[in-house]
PATI-855416 format. One record per residue: chain; x, y, z of N, C-alpha, C in turn; residue number from 1; residue in one letter. Coordinates in pm, whole numbers, padded with zeros to 5 digits. Each point is the difference from the previous one (the first is absolute). Layout:
N
<atom kette="A" n_x="X" n_y="Y" n_z="Z" ca_x="X" ca_y="Y" ca_z="Z" c_x="X" c_y="Y" c_z="Z" nr="NUM" rest="A"/>
...
//
This chain:
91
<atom kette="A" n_x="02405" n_y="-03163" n_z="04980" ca_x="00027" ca_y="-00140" ca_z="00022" c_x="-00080" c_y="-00052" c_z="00118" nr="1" rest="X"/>
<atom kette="A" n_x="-00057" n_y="-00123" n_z="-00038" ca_x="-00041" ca_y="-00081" ca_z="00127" c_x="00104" c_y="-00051" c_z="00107" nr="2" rest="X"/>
<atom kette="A" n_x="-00037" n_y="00057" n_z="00125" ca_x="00078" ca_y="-00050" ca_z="00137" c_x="-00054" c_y="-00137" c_z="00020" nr="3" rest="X"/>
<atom kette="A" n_x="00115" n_y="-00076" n_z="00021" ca_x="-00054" ca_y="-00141" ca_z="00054" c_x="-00039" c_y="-00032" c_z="00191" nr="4" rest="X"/>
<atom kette="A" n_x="00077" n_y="00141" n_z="00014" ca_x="-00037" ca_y="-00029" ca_z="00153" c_x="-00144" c_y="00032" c_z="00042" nr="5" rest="X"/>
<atom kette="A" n_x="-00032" n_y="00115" n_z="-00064" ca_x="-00152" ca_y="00090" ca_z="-00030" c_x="-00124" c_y="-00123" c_z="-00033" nr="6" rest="X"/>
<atom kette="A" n_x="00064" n_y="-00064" n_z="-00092" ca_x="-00138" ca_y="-00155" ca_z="-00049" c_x="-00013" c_y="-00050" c_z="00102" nr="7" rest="X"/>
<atom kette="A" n_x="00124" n_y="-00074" n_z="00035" ca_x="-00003" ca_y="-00095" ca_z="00141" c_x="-00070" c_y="00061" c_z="00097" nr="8" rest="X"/>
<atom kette="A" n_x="00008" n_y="00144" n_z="00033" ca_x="-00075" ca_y="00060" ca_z="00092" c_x="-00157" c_y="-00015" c_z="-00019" nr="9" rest="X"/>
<atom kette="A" n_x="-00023" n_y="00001" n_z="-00149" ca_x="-00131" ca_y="00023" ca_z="00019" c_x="-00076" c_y="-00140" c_z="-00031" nr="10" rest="X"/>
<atom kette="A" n_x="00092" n_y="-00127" n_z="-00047" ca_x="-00065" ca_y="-00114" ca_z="00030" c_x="00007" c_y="-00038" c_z="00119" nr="11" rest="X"/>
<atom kette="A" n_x="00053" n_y="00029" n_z="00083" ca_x="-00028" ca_y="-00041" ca_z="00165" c_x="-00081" c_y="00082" c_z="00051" nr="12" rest="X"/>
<atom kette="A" n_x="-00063" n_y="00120" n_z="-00014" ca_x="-00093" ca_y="00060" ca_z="00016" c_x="-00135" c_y="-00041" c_z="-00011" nr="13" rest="X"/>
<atom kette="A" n_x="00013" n_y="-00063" n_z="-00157" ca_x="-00125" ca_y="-00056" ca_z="-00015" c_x="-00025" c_y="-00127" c_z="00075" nr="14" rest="X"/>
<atom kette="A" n_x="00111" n_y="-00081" n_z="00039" ca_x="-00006" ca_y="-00158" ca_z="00077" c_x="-00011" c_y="00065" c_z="00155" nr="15" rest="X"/>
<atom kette="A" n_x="-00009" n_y="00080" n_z="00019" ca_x="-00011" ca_y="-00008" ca_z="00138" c_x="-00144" c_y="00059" c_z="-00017" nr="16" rest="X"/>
<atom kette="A" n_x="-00026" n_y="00130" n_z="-00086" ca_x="-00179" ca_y="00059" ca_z="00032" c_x="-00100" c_y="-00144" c_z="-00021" nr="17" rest="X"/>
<atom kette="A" n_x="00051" n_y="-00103" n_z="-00119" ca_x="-00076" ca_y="-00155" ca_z="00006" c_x="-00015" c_y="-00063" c_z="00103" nr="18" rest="X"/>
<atom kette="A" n_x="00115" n_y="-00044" n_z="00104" ca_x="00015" ca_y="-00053" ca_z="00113" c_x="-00095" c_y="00051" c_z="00131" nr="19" rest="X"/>
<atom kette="A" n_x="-00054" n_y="00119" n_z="00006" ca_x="-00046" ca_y="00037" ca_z="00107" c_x="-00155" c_y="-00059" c_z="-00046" nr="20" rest="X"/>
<atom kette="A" n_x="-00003" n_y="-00006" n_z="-00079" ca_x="-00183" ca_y="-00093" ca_z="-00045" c_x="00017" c_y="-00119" c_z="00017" nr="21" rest="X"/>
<atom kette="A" n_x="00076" n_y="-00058" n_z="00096" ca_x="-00043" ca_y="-00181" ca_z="00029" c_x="00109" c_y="-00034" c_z="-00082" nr="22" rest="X"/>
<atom kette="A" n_x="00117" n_y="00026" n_z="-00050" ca_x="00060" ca_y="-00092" ca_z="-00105" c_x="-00061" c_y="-00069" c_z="-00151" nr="23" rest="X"/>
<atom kette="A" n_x="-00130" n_y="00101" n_z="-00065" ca_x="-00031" ca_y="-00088" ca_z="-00101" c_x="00042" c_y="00078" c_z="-00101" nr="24" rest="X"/>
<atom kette="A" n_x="00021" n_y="-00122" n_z="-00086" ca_x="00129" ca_y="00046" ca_z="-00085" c_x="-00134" c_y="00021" c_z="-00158" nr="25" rest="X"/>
<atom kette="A" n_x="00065" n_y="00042" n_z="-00109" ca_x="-00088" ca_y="00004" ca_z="-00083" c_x="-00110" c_y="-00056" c_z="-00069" nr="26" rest="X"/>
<atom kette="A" n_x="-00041" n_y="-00121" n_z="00041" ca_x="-00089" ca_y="-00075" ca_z="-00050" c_x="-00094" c_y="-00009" c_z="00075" nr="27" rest="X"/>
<atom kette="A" n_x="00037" n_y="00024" n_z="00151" ca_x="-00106" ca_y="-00011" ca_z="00114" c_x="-00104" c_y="00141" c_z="-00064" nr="28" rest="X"/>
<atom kette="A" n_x="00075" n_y="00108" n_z="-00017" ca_x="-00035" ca_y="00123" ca_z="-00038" c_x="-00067" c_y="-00009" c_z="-00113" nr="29" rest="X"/>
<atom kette="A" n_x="00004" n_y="-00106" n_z="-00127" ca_x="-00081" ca_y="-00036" ca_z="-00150" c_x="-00069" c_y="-00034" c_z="00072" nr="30" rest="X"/>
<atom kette="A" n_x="-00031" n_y="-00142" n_z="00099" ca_x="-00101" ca_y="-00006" ca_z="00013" c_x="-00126" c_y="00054" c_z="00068" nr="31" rest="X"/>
<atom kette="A" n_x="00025" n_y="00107" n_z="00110" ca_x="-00041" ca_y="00098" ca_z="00038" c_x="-00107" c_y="00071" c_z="-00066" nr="32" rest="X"/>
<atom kette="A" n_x="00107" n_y="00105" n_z="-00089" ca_x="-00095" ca_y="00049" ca_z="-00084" c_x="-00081" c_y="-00078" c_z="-00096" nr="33" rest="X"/>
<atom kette="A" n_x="00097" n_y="-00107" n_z="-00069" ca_x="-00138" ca_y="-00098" ca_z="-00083" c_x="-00138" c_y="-00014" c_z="00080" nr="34" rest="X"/>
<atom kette="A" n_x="00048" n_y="-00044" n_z="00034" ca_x="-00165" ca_y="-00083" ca_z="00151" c_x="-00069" c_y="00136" c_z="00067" nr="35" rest="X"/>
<atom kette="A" n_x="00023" n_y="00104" n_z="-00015" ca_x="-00036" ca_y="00128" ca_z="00041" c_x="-00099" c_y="00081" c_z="-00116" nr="36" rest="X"/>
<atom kette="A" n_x="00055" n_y="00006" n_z="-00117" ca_x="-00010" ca_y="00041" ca_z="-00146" c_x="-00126" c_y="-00115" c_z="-00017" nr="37" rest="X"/>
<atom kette="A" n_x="00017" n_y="-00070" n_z="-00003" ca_x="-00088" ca_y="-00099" ca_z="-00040" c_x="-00117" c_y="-00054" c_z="00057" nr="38" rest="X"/>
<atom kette="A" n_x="-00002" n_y="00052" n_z="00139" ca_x="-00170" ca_y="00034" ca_z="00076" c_x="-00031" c_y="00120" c_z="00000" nr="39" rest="X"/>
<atom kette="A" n_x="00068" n_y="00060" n_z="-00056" ca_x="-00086" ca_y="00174" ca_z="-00065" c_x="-00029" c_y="-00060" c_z="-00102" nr="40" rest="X"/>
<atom kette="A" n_x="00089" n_y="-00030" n_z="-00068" ca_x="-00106" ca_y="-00029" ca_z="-00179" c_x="-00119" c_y="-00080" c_z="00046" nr="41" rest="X"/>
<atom kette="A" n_x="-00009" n_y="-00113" n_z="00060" ca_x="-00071" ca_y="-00071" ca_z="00029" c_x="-00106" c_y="00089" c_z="00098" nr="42" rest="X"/>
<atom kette="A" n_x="00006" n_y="00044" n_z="00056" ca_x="-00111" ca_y="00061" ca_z="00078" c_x="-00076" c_y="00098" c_z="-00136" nr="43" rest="X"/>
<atom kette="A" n_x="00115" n_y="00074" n_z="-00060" ca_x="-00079" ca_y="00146" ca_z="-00078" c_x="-00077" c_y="-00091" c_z="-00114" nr="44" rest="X"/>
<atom kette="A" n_x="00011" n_y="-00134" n_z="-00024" ca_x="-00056" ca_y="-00081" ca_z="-00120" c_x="-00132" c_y="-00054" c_z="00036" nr="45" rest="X"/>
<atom kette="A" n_x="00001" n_y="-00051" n_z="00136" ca_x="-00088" ca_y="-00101" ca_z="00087" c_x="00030" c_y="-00102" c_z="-00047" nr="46" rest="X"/>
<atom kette="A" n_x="00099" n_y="-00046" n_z="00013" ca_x="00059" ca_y="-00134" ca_z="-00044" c_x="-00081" c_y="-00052" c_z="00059" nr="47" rest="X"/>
<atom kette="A" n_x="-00102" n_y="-00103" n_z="-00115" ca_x="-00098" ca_y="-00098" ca_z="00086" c_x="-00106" c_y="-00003" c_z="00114" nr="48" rest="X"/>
<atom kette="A" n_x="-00071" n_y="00172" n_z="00006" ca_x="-00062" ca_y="-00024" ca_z="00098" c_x="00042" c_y="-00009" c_z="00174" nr="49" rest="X"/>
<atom kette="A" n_x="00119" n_y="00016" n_z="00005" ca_x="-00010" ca_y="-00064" ca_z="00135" c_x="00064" c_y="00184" c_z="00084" nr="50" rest="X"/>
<atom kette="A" n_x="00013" n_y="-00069" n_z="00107" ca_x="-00042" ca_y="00142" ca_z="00096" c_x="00142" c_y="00112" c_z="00002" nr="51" rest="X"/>
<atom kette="A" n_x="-00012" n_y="00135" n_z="00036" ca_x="00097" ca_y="00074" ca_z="-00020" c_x="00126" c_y="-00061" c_z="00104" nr="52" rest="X"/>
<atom kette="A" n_x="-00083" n_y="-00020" n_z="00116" ca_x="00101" ca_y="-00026" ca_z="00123" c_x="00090" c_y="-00147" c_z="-00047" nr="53" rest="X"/>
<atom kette="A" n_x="-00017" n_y="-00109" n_z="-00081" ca_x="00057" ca_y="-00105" ca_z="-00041" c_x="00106" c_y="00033" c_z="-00084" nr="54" rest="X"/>
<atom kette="A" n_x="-00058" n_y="00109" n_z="-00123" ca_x="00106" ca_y="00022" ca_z="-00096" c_x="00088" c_y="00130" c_z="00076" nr="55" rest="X"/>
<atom kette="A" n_x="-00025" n_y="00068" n_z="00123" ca_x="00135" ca_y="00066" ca_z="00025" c_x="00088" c_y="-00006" c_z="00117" nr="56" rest="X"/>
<atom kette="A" n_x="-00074" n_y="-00162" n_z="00023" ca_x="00089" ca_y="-00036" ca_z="00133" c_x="00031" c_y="-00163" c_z="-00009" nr="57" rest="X"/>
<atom kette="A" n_x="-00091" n_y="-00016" n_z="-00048" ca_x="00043" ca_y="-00171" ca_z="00007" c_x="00049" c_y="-00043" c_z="-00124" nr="58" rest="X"/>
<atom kette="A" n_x="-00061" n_y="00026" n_z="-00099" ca_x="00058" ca_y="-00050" ca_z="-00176" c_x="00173" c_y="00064" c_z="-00001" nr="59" rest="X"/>
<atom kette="A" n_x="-00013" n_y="00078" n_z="00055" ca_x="00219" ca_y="00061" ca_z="-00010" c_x="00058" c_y="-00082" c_z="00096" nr="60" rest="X"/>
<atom kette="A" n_x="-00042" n_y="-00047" n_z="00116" ca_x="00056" ca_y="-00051" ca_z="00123" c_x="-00009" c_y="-00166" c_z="-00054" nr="61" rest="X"/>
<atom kette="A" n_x="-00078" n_y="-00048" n_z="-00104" ca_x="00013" ca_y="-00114" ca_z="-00061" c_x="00099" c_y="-00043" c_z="-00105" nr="62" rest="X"/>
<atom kette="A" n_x="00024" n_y="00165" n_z="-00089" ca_x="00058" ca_y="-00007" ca_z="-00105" c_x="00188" c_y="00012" c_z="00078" nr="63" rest="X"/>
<atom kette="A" n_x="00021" n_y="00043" n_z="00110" ca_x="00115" ca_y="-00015" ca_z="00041" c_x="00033" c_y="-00097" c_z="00092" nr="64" rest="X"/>
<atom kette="A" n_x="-00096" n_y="-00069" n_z="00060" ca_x="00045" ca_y="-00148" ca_z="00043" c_x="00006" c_y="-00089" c_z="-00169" nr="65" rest="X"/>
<atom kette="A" n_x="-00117" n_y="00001" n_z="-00064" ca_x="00103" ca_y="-00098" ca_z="-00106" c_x="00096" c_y="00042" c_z="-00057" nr="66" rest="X"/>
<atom kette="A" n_x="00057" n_y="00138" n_z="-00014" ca_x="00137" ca_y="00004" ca_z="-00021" c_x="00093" c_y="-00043" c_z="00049" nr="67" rest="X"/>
<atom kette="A" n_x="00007" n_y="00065" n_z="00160" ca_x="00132" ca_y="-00085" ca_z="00057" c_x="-00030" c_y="-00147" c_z="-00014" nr="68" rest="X"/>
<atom kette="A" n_x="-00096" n_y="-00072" n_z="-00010" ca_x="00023" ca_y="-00145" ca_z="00011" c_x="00063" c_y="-00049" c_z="-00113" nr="69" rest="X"/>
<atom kette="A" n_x="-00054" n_y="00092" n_z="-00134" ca_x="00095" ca_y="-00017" ca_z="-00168" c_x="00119" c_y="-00003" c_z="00049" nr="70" rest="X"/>
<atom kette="A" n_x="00035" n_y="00089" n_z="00076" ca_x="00187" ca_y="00069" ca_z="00023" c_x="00011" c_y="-00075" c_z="00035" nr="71" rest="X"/>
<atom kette="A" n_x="-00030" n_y="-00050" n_z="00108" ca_x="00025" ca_y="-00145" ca_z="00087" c_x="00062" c_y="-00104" c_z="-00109" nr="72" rest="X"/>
<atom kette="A" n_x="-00093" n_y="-00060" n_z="-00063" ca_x="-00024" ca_y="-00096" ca_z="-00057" c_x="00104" c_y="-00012" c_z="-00084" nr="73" rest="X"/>
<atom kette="A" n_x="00043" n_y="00142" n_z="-00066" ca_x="00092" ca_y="00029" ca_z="-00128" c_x="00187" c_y="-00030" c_z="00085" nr="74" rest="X"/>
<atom kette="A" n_x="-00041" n_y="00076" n_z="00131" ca_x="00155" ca_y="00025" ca_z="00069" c_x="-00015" c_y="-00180" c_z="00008" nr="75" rest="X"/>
<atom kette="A" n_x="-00072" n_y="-00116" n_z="00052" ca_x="00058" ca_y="-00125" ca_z="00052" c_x="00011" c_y="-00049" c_z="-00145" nr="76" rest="X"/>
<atom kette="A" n_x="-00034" n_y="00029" n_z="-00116" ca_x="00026" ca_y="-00035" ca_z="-00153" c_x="00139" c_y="-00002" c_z="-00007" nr="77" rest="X"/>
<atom kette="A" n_x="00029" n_y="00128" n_z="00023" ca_x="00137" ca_y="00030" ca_z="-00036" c_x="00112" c_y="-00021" c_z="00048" nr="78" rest="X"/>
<atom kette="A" n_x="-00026" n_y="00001" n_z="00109" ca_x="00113" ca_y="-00098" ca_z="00131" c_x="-00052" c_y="-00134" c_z="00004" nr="79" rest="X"/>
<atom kette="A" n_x="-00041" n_y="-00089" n_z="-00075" ca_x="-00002" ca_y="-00120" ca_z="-00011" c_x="00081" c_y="-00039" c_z="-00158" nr="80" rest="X"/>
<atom kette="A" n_x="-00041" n_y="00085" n_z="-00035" ca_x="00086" ca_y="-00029" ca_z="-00155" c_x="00199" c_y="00048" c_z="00051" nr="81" rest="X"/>
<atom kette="A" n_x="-00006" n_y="00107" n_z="00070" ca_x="00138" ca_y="-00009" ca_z="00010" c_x="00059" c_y="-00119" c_z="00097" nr="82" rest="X"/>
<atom kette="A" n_x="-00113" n_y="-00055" n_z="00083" ca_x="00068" ca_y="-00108" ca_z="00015" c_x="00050" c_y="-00087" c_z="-00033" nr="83" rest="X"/>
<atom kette="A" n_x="-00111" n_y="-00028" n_z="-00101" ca_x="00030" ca_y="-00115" ca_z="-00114" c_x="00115" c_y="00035" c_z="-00090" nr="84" rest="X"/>
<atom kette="A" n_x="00011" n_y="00121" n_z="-00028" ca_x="00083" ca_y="00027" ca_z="-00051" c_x="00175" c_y="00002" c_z="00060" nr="85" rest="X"/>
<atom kette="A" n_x="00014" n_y="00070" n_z="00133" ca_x="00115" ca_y="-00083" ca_z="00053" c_x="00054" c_y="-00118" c_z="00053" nr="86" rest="X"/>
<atom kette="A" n_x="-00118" n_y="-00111" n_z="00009" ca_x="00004" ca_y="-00091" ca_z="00060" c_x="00020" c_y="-00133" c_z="-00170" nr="87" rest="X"/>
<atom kette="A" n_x="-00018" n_y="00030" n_z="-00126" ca_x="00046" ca_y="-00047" ca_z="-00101" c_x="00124" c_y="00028" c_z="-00030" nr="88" rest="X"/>
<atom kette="A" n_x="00095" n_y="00154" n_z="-00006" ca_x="00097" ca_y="00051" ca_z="-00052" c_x="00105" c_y="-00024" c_z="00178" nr="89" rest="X"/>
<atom kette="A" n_x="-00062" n_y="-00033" n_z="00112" ca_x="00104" ca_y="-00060" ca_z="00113" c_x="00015" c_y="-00195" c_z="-00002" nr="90" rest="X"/>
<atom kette="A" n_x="-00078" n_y="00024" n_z="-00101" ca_x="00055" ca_y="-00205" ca_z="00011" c_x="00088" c_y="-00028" c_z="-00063" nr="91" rest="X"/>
//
């Protein structure tokens, strides 16, 4: 039989080994490796000619600022709609 105290143990295990990396929670971590993964392909391809040092330092460090700004963009989406949304269903 599965112990329920034993799980709990080992999902707080895992939330705390996450926590000691800055607090980023799983998506910080997608985008990480995406934007990482994706100036190796891009370097091992020669995406376009352009120089090794661009595609393995600057093209990933681009591809994760426009992410968080997506996240950005998506989190004030969504807390604007629940506004709208409690601010119709409180009148």
């Amino acid at each position: 039989m599965i112990d329920p105290k034993q799980t709990q143990k080992g999902e707080n295990t895992t939330a705390s080994r996450m926590a000691r990396f800055g607090g980023l929670d799983q998506l910080d971590w997608l985008m990480i490796v995406a934007s990482v993964l994706l100036g190796t392909i891009a370097k091992q391809h020669h995406f376009l000619d352009l120089p090794d040092g661009f595609l393995e330092w600057i093209l990933p460090f681009l591809l994760m600022a426009a992410g968080y700004k997506a996240r950005s963009v998506a989190a004030e989406l969504v807390e604007s709609r629940r506004a709208k949304t409690t601010n119709s269903t409180g009148e």
